[in-house]
C-alpha positions as CSV (number, residue, x, y, z in Angstrom):
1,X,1.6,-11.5,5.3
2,X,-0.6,-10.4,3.5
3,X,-5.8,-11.7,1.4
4,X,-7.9,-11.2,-1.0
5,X,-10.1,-8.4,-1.4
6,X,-8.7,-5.7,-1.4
7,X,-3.5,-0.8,-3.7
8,X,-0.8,0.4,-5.4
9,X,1.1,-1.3,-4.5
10,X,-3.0,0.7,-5.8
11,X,-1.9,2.2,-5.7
12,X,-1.4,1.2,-5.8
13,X,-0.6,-0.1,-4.3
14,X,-0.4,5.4,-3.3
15,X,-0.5,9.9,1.8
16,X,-1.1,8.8,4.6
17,X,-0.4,12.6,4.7
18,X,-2.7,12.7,7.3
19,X,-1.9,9.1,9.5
20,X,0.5,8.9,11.6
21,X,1.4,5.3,12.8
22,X,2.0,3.1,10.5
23,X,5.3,2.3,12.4
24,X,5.0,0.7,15.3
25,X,4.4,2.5,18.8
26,X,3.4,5.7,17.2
27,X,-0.4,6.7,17.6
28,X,-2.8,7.0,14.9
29,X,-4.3,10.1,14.1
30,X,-5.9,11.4,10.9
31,X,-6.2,15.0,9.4
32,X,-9.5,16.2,7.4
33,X,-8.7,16.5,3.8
34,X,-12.5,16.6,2.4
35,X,-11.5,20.4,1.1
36,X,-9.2,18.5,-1.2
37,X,-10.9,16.4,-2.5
38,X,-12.9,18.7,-4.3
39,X,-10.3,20.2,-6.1
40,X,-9.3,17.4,-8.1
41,X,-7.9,18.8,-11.8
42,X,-4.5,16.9,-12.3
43,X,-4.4,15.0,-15.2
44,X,-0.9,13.0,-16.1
45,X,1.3,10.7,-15.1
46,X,3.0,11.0,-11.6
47,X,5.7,9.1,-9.7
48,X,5.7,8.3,-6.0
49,X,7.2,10.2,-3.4
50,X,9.0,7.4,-1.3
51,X,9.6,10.0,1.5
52,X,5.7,10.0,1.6
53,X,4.7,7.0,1.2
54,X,3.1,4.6,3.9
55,X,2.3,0.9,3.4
56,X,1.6,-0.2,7.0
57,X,0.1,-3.6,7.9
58,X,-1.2,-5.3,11.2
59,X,-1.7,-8.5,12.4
60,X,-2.7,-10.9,15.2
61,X,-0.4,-11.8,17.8
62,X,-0.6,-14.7,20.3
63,X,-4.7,-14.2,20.1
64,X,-4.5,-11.7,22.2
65,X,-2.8,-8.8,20.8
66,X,-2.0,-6.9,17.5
67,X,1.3,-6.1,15.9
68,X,2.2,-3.2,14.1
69,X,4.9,-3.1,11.0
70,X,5.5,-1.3,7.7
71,X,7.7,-1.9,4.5
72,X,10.3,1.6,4.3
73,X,10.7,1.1,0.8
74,X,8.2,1.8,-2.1
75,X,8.2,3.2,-5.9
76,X,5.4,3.3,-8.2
77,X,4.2,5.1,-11.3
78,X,0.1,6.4,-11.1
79,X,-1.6,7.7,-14.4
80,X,-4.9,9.5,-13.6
81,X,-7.1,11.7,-15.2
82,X,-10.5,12.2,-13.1
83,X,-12.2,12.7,-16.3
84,X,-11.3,10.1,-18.0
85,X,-11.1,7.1,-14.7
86,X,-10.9,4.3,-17.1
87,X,-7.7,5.1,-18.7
88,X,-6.2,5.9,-15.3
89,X,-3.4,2.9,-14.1
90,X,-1.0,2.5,-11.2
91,X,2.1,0.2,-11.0
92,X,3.4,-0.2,-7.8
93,X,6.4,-1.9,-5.9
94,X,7.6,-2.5,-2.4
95,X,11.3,-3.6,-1.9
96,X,10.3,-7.1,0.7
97,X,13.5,-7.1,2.8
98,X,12.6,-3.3,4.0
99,X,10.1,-4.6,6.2
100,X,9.8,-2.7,9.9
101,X,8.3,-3.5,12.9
102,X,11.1,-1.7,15.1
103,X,12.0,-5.3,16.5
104,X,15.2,-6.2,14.6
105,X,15.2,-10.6,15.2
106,X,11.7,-10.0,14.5
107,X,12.2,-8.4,11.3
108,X,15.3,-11.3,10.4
109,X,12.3,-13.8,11.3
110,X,9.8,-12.3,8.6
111,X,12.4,-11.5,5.9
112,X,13.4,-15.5,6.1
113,X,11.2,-18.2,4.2
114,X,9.2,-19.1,7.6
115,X,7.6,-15.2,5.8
116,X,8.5,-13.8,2.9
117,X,11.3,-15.4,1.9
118,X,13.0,-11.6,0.9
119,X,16.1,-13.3,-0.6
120,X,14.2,-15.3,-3.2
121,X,11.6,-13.0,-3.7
122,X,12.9,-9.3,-3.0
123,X,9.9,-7.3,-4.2
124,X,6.0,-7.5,-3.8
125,X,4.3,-5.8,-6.9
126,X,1.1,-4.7,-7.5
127,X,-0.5,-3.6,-11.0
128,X,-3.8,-2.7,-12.1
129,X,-5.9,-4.2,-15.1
130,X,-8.7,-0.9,-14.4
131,X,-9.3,1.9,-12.6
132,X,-13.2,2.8,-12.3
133,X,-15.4,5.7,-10.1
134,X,-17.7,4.0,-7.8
135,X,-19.7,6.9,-6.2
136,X,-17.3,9.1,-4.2
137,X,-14.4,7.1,-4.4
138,X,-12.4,5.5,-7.0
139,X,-11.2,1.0,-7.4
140,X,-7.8,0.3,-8.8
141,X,-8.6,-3.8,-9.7
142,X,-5.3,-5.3,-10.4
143,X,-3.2,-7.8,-9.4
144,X,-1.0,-8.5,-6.2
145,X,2.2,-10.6,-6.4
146,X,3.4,-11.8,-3.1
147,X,6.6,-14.1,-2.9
148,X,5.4,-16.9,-5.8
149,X,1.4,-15.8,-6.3
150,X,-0.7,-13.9,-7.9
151,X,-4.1,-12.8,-7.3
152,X,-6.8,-10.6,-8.2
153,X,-7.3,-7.7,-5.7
154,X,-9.3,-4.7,-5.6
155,X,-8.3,-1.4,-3.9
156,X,-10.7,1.4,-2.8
157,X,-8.9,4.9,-2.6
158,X,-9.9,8.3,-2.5
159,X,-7.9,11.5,-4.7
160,X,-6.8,14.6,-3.0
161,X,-5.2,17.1,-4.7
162,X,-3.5,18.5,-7.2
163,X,-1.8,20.9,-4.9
164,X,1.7,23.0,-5.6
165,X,3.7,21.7,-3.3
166,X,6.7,23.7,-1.6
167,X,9.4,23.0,-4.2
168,X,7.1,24.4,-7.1
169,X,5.8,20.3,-8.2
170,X,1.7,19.2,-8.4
171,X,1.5,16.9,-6.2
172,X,-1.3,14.7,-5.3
173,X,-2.5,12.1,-2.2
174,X,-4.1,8.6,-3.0
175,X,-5.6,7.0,0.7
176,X,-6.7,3.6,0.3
177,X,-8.9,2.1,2.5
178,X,-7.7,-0.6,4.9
179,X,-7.4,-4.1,3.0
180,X,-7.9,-7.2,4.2
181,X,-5.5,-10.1,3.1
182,X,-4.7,-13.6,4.1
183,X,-1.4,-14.2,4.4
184,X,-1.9,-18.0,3.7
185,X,-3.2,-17.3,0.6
186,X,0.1,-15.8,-0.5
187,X,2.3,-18.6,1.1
188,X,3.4,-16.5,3.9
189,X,2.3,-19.9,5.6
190,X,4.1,-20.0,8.9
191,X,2.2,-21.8,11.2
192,X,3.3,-22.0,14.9
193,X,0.3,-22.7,17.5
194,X,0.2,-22.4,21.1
195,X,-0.3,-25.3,23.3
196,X,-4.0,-24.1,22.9
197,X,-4.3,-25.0,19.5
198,X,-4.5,-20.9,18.8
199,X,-2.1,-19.6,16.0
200,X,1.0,-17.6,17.4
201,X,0.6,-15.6,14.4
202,X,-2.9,-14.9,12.6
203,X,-3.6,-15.0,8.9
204,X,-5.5,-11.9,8.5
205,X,-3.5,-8.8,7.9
206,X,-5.0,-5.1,7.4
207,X,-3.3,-3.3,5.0
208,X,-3.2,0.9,5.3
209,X,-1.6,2.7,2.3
210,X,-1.2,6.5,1.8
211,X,0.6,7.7,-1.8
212,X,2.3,11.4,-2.5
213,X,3.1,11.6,-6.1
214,X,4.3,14.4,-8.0
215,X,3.5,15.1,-11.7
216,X,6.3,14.0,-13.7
217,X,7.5,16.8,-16.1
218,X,6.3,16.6,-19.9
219,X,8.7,15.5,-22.0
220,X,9.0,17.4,-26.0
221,X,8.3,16.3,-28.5
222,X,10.4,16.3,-31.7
């Protein structure tokens, strides 16, 4: 489920340190992190903490509602330098069958081809082509892979960090902003209607990522 517009994975889609609720029944809430943001001085290449990691989504229900879910499983690779954007990338993967919305048929429903099909097509990748500053924040363009297509997406995120981190590691956030994606686009094409006419499902997802990653160690050189 999930349109165009928009990351990895980015972040890339890559922490929703400060959201809670990206799994169902849990409230949002959202923790200030503008002193962080400032402090930005990490430069290197840095690997996703899965344990941190949030790729949440919602979606219409029966017109009337919203459902929430997430995907549990994530890894990803981010190179940054803030000053040098440009050479910055972000690889990012999400495993399809770990898909969540607390409701197990549910889950079955969306992991079979009426959804995503997570037998044939067991991992949704994202992958950026650049990575560029655009006034406060930074883009990861890229491309999304869903199931059997590809298309160009474009993922607003903000930095925070480098902090050291309680087991002695730089570590750093990457928020996105919410993305909007149609599932259609990406053959996630079930299509059930009410006796209204009204989709039981809508095509219109949100997309909420949050990324810890810790600076990978250097490696010597002979």
């Amino acid at each position: 489920m999930i349109k165009k517009t928009s990351l990895l994975a980015l972040a890339l889609p890559v922490a929703y340190g400060g959201y809670i609720a990206l799994h169902p029944g849990i409230a949002y809430a959202e923790t200030p992190l503008a002193s962080l943001a400032a402090a930005i001085q990490g430069a290197g290449a840095y690997t996703t903490d899965a344990a941190h990691t949030s790729v949440g989504f919602e979606i219409d229900h029966l017109g009337i509602a919203r459902v929430q879910g997430r995907f549990a499983k994530t890894n990803g690779k981010i190179q940054f330098d803030p000053k040098n954007v440009t050479q910055g990338s972000v690889n990012f993967t999400i495993a399809t069958d770990s898909i969540d919305t607390a409701i197990a048929p549910r889950d079955t429903h969306l992991k079979s081809a009426d959804f995503f099909d997570a037998a044939k097509y067991p991992e949704i990748k994202f992958q950026s082509t650049k990575v560029r500053k655009d006034g406060e924040r930074y883009v990861a363009d890229g491309n999304l892979t869903i199931k059997d297509v590809t298309k160009p997406v474009s993922i607003p995120f903000t930095v925070h960090g480098p902090i050291t981190d309680p087991w002695g590691k730089s570590r750093i956030g990457v928020i996105a902003e919410p993305i909007k994606l149609n599932r259609q686009d990406y053959n996630v094409a079930y299509n059930d209607k009410l006796p209204s006419g009204v989709s039981s499902v809508g095509d219109e997802v949100t997309i909420r990522l949050s990324v810890e990653a810790t600076l990978d160690a250097p490696t010597e050189s002979n």
